[in-house]
C-alpha positions in Angstrom: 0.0 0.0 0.0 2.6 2.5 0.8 4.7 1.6 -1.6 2.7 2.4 -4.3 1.1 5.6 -2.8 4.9 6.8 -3.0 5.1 5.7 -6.4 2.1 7.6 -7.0 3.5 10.8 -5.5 6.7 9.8 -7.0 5.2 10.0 -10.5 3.2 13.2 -9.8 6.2 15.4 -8.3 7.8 14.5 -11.7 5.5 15.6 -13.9 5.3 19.0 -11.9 8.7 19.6 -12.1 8.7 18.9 -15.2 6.1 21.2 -16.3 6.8 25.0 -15.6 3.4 25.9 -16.2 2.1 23.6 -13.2 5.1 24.4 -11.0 3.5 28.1 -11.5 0.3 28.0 -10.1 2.2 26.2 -6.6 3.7 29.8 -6.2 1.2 31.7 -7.5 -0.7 32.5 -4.3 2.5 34.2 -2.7 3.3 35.9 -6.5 -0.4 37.1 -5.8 0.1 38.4 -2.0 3.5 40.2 -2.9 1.3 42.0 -5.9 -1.5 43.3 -3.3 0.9 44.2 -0.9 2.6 46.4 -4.1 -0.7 47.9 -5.2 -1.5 49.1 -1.8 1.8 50.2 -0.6 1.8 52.9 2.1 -1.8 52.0 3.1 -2.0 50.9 7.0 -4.1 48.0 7.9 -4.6 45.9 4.6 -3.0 42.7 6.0 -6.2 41.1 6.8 -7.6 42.3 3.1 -4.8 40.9 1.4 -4.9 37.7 3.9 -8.5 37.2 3.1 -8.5 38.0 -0.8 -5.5 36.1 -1.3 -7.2 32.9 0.8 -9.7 31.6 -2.3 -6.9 31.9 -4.9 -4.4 29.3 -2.6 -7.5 26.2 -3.0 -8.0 27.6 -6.2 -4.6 27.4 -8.0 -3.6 24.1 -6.0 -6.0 22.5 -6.9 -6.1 23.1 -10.6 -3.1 20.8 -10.5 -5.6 17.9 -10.6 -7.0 18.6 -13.7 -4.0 18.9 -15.5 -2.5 15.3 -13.7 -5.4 13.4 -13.6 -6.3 14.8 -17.6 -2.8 14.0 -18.8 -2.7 10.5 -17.1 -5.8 9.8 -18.3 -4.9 11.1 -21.8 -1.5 9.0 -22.0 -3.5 5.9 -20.5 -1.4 5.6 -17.6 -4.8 5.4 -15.0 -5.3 1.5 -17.2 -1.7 0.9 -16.2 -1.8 1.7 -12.7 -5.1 -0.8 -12.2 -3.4 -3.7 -13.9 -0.6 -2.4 -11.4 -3.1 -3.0 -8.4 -3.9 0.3 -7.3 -6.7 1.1 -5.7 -9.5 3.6 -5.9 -8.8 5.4 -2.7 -4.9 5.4 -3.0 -5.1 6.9 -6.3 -7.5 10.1 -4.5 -5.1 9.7 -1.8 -2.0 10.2 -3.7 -3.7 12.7 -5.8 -4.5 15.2 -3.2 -1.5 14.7 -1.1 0.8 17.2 -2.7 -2.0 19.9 -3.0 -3.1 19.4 0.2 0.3 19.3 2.3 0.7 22.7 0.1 -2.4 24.1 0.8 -1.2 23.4 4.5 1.9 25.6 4.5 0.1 28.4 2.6 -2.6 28.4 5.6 -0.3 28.9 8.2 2.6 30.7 6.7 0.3 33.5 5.1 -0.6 34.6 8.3 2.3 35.0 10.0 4.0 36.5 6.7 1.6 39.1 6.7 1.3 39.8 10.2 -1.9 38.9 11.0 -3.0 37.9 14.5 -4.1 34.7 15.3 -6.3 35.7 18.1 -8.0 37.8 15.5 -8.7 35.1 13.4 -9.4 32.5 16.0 -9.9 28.8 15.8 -12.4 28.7 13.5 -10.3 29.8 10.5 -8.6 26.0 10.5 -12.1 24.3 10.1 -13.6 26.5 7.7 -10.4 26.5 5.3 -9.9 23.0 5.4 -13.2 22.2 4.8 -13.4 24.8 2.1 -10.2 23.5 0.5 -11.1 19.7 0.7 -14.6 20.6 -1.3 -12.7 22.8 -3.7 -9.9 19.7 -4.3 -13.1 17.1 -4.8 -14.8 19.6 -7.3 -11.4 19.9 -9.0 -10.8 15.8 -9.2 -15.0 15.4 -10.4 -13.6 17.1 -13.5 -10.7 15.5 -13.8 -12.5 12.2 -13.8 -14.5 12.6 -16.3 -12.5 14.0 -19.2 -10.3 12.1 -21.0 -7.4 14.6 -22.1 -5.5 17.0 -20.4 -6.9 20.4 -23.0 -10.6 19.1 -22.0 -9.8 18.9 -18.4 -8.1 22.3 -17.9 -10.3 23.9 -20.0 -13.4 22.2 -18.1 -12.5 23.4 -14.6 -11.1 27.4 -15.4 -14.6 28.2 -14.7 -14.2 26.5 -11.1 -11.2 28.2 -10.4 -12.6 31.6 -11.2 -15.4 31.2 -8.9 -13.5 29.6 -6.2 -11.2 32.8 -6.4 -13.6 35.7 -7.2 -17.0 34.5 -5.7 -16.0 35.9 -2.0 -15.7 38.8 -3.1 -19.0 39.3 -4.8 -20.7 38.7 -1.1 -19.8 42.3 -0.3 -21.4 43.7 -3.3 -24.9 42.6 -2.5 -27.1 41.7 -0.2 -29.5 39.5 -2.1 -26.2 37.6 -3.8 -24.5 37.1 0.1 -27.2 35.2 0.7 -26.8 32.9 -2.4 -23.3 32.3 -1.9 -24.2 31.0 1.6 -25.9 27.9 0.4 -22.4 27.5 -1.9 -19.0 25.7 -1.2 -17.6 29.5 -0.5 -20.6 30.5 1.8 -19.1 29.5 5.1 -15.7 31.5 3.5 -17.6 34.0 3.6 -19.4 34.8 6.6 -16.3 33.6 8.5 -14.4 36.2 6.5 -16.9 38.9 8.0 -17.4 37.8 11.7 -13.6 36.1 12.4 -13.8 34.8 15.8 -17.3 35.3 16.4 -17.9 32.4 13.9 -19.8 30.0 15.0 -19.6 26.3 13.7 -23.2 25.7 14.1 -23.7 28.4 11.5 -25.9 27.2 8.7 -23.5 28.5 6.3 -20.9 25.4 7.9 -23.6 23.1 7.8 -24.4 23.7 3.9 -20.3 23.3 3.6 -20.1 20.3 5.3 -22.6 19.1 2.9 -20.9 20.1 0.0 -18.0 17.9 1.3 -19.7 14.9 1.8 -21.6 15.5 -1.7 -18.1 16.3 -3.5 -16.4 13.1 -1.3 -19.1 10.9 -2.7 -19.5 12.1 -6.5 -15.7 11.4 -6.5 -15.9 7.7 -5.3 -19.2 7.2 -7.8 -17.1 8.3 -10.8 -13.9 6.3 -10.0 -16.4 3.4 -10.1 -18.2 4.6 -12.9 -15.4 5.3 -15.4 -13.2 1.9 -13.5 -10.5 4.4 -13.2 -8.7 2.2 -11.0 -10.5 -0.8 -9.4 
């Protein structure tokens, strides 16, 4: 079992250092955080805004990495290979959302302390909520993967996912009427959290609808390796 979940990640760290364009977007939040803090140089108090708008964007450009693995293993027939190999369903998610994830780690407690923010500011709640945020984001990311069958149709398929994951926070402030629809979304406990900070509460519906969202995501995921017999 752990010998191939290392191959797996073996295989995967080589075909992202092998491809500049992927290596990119694992960067690409801090390339984004150094821009923000250049537009609003000389302006006092915007580590929480750039904390918070830079946020999205880390789930969002890690885990377009999926796409682009999952569509180019799938597109080279390497997924048939590694089920004659005996890999199984859940090693091959495992293994697939390790790197992302473990990133997506660093990024959430780094950024923080980078920018200066104060933890007691943001309080316990922001390791939930992001986690849980990230994990439904990385599902989404790996439904499309699964069901295309090149790379081109893969990326192409989930740019509209990033986008929203990335841009749909910030439409909450705009309206009234459209804060309320975002809280029945993935981003909708993001959100509210991003508003109220420590006086988030967990029991707040807009948790609830994620933690749906994450078991939905969890299960549409195990339901298309099955479907497609991407690996047995």
């Amino acid at each position: 079992m752990f010998r191939r979940i290392n191959a797996l990640l073996w295989s995967r760290m080589q075909m992202i250092l092998a491809n500049k364009m992927i290596s990119i977007y694992l960067v690409m939040p801090i390339l984004m955080v150094v821009l923000y803090q250049y537009m609003f140089k000389g302006r006092e108090g915007m580590e929480n805004m750039i904390l918070f708008m830079v946020l999205p964007m880390v789930p969002a450009f890690l885990g377009y990495l999926l796409p682009t693995v999952l569509g180019e293993e799938a597109e080279k027939n390497n997924q048939r290979s590694l089920r004659l190999a005996g890999v199984k369903s859940w090693e091959y998610v495992l293994a697939s959302l390790m790197i992302p994830f473990l990133v997506n780690l660093v990024y959430l407690i780094v950024l923080p302390f980078y920018l200066q923010v104060d933890w007691d500011k943001l309080g316990w709640q922001y390791i939930p909520v992001m986690l849980a945020t990230t994990m439904v984001v990385f599902f989404i990311f790996m439904g499309f993967a699964l069901v295309s069958d090149t790379q081109a149709r893969a990326t192409i398929g989930a740019m509209p996912i990033m986008m929203v994951t990335m841009l749909l926070p910030m439409f909450s402030m705009l309206d009234k009427t459209v804060e309320k629809i975002i809280g029945f979304t993935y981003l909708g406990s993001y959100s509210v959290y991003s508003q109220k900070l420590v006086d988030y509460q967990l029991s707040d519906k807009s948790f609830l609808f994620l933690l749906l969202w994450l078991v939905a995501s969890i299960l549409a995921v195990v339901w298309l390796t099955r479907q497609k017999q991407v690996i047995r």
